[in-house]
C-alpha positions as CSV (number, residue, x, y, z in Angstrom):
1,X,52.3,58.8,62.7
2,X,49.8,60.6,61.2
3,X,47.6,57.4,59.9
4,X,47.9,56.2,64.0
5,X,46.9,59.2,65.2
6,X,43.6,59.4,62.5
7,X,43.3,56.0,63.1
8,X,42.7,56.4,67.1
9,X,40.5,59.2,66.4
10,X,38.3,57.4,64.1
11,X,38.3,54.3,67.2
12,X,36.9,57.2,69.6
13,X,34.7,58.4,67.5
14,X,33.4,55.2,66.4
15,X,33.5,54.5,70.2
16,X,31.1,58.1,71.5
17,X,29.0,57.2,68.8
18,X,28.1,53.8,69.8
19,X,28.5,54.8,73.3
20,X,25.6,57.5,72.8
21,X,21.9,57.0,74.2
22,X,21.1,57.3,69.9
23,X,22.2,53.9,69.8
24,X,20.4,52.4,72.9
25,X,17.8,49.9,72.4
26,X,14.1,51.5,72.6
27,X,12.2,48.9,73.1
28,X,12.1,44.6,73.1
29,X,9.2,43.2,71.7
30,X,8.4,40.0,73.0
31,X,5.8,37.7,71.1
32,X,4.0,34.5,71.6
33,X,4.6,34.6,75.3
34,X,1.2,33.3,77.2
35,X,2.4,31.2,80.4
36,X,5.8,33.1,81.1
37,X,5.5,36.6,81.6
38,X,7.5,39.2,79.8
39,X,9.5,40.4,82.8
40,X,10.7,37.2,83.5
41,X,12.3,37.0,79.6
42,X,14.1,40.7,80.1
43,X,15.2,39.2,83.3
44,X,16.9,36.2,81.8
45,X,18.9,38.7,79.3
46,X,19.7,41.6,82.3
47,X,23.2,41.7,81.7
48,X,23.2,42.0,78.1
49,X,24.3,45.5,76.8
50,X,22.2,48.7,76.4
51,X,23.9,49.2,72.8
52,X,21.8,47.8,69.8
53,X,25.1,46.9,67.8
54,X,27.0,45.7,70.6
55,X,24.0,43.9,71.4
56,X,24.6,39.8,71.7
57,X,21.8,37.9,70.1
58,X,23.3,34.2,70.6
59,X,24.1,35.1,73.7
60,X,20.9,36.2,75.1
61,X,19.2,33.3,72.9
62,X,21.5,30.6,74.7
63,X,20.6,32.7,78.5
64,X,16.6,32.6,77.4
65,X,16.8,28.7,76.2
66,X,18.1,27.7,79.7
67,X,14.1,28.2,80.5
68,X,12.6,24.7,80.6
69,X,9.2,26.5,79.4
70,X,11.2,27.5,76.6
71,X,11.3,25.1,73.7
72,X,12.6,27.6,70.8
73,X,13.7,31.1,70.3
74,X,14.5,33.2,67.7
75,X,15.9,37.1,68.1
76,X,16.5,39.7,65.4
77,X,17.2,43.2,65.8
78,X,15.5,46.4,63.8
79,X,17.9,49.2,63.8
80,X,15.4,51.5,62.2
81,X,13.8,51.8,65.1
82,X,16.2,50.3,68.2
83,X,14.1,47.5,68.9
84,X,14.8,43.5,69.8
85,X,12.3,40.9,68.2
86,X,12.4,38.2,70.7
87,X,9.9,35.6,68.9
88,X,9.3,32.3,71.4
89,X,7.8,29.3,71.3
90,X,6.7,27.7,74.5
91,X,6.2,24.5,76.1
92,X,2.8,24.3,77.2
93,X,2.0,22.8,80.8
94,X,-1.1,20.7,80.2
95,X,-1.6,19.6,84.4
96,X,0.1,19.4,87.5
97,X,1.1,16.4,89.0
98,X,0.9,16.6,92.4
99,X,4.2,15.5,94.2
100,X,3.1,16.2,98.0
101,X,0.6,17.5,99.6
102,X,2.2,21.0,99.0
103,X,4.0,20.6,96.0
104,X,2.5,20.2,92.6
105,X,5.1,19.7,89.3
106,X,3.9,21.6,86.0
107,X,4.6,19.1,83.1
108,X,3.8,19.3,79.6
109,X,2.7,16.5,77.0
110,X,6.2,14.9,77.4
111,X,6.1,14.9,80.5
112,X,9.2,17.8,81.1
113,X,8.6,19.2,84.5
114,X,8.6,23.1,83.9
115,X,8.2,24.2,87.6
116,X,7.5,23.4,90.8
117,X,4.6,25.5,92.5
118,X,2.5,25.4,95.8
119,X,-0.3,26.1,94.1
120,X,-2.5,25.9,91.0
121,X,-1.3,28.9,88.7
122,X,-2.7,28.1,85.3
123,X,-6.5,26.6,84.6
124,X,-5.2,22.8,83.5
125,X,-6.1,19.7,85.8
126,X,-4.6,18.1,88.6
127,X,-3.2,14.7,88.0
128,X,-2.6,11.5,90.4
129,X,-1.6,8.2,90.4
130,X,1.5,8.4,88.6
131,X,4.2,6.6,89.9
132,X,7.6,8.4,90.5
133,X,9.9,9.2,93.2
134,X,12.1,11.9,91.9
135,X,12.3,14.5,89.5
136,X,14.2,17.5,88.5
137,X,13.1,20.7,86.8
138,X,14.0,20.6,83.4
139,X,13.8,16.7,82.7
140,X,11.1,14.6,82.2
141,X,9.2,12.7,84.1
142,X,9.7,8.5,84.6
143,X,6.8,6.6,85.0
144,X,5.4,3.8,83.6
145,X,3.5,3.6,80.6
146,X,3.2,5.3,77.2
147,X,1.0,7.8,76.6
148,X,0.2,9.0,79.9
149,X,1.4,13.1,79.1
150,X,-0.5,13.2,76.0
151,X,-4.3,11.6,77.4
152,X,-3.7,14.5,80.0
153,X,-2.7,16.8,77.3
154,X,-5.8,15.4,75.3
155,X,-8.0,16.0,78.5
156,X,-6.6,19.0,79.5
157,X,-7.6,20.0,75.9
158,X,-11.5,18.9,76.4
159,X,-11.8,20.6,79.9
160,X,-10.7,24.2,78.6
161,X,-12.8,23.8,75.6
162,X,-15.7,23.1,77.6
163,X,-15.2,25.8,80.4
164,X,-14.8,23.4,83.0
165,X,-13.9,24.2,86.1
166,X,-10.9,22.2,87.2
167,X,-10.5,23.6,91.0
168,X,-12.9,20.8,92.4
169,X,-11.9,18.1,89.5
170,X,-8.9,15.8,89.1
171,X,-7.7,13.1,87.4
172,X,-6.5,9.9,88.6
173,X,-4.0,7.7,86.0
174,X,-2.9,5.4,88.8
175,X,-4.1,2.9,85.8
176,X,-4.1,4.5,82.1
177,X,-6.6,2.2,80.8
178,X,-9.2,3.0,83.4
179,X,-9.0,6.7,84.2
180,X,-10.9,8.4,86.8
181,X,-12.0,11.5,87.9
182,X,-12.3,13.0,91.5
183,X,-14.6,15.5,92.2
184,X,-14.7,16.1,95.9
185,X,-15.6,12.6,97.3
186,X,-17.1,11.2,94.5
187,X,-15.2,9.4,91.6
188,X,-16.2,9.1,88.1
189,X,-14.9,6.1,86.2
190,X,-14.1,7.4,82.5
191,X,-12.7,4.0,81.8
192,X,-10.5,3.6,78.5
193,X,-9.2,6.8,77.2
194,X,-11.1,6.0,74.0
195,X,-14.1,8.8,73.1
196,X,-13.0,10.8,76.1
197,X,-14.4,13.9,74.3
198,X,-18.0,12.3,74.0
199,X,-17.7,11.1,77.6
200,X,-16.8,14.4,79.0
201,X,-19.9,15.7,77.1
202,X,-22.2,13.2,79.0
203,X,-20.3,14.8,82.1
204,X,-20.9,18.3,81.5
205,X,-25.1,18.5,82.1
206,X,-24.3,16.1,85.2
207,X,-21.6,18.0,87.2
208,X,-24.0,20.4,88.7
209,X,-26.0,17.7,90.0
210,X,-23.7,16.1,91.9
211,X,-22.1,19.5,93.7
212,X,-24.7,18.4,95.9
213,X,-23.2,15.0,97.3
214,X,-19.3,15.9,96.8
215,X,-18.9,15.6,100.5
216,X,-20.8,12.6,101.0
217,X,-19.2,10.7,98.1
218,X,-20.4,8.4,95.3
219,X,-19.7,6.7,92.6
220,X,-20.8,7.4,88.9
221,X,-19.8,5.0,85.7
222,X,-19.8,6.7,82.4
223,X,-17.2,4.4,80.6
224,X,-19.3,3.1,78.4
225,X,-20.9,5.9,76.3
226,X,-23.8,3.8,75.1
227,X,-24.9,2.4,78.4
228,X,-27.3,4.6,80.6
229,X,-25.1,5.7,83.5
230,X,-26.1,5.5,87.5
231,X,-24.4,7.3,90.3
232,X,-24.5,5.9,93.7
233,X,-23.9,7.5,96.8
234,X,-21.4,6.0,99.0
235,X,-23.1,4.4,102.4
């Protein structure tokens, strides 16, 4: 009787003590987070208990990994000082594919969708001319031919690199081996995606001078990086 009654009393104890604010978690330090915001993590793992030892890892890993922006993560715990590690590893969106007129799909070089949106949260490019007719958060993308997700990951790449701004600018893969660009009215033939980098530098110096005649529309050829290029205006 004697070892029951010690033994409760150890259980409630045990139980106060890991029931008292000492115990709670102080703080979660999320790192590597750049396109989801750290509210949105805390929210995924809201029901998870205050408690630092009856705190679940796997459980809140499995609730954080439902994210399609999420590709890995990895949670530890520092007792010392109360805190949860939450270390993650994102899917990057390199465009947005634009769906309808109102809808545009965040994809990454893949081609997972990552989100829906009505607009353009993050500076990466606008992409047409893919061919698709459904989708669904959280799966990637079918469309026809290989390669597509990574020359917009690749151009995406060259635009940030460059500061360019992307709100007038976007690209058109109706045909991979001849890409385009659309600023305003006026589209710019890149051609192959071969020495897209050294194209885009021809670009750069140009851009400003053809602001001028986005409305009216035009036509300018820099697909071949050793022929001297010509815009014409459209009449």
């Amino acid at each position: 009787m004697k070892k029951v009654i010690i033994l409760i009393l150890v259980i409630v104890t045990l139980g106060g003590i890991l029931a008292s604010p000492i115990f709670h978690i102080s703080n979660f330090n999320i790192v590597y987070i750049s396109e989801l915001a750290p509210e949105q993590i805390l929210a995924m793992i809201d029901d998870q208990h205050p408690n630092i030892f009856a705190f679940n890892r796997r459980q809140a890993v499995a609730a954080i990994a439902q994210s399609p922006a999420v590709y890995r993560v990895t949670i530890s715990k520092s007792y010392i000082n109360r805190q949860i590690n939450i270390n993650i590893t994102e899917r990057r969106t390199v465009g947005y594919v634009r769906f309808s007129q109102s809808q545009y799909l965040q994809v990454d070089n893949t081609g997972l969708v990552l989100s829906v949106a009505n607009y353009r949260s993050l500076p990466r490019p606008i992409v047409a001319g893919l061919d698709f007719t459904t989708f669904m958060v959280g799966e990637r993308l079918e469309v026809a031919g290989h390669g597509v997700f990574q020359t917009m990951a690749t151009m995406a790449g060259i635009f940030l690199a460059y500061d360019i701004d992307m709100d007038a600018l976007y690209i058109d893969i109706t045909d991979p081996s001849n890409l385009r660009l659309n600023y305003g009215n006026i589209i710019i033939s890149l051609g192959p995606p071969q020495d897209l980098e050294e194209k885009i530098r021809i670009l750069i110096p140009i851009l400003p001078e053809l602001a001028l005649f986005r409305t009216i529309g035009g036509h300018l050829d820099i697909s071949d990086i050793n022929a001297q290029w010509v815009f014409r205006i459209l009449t």
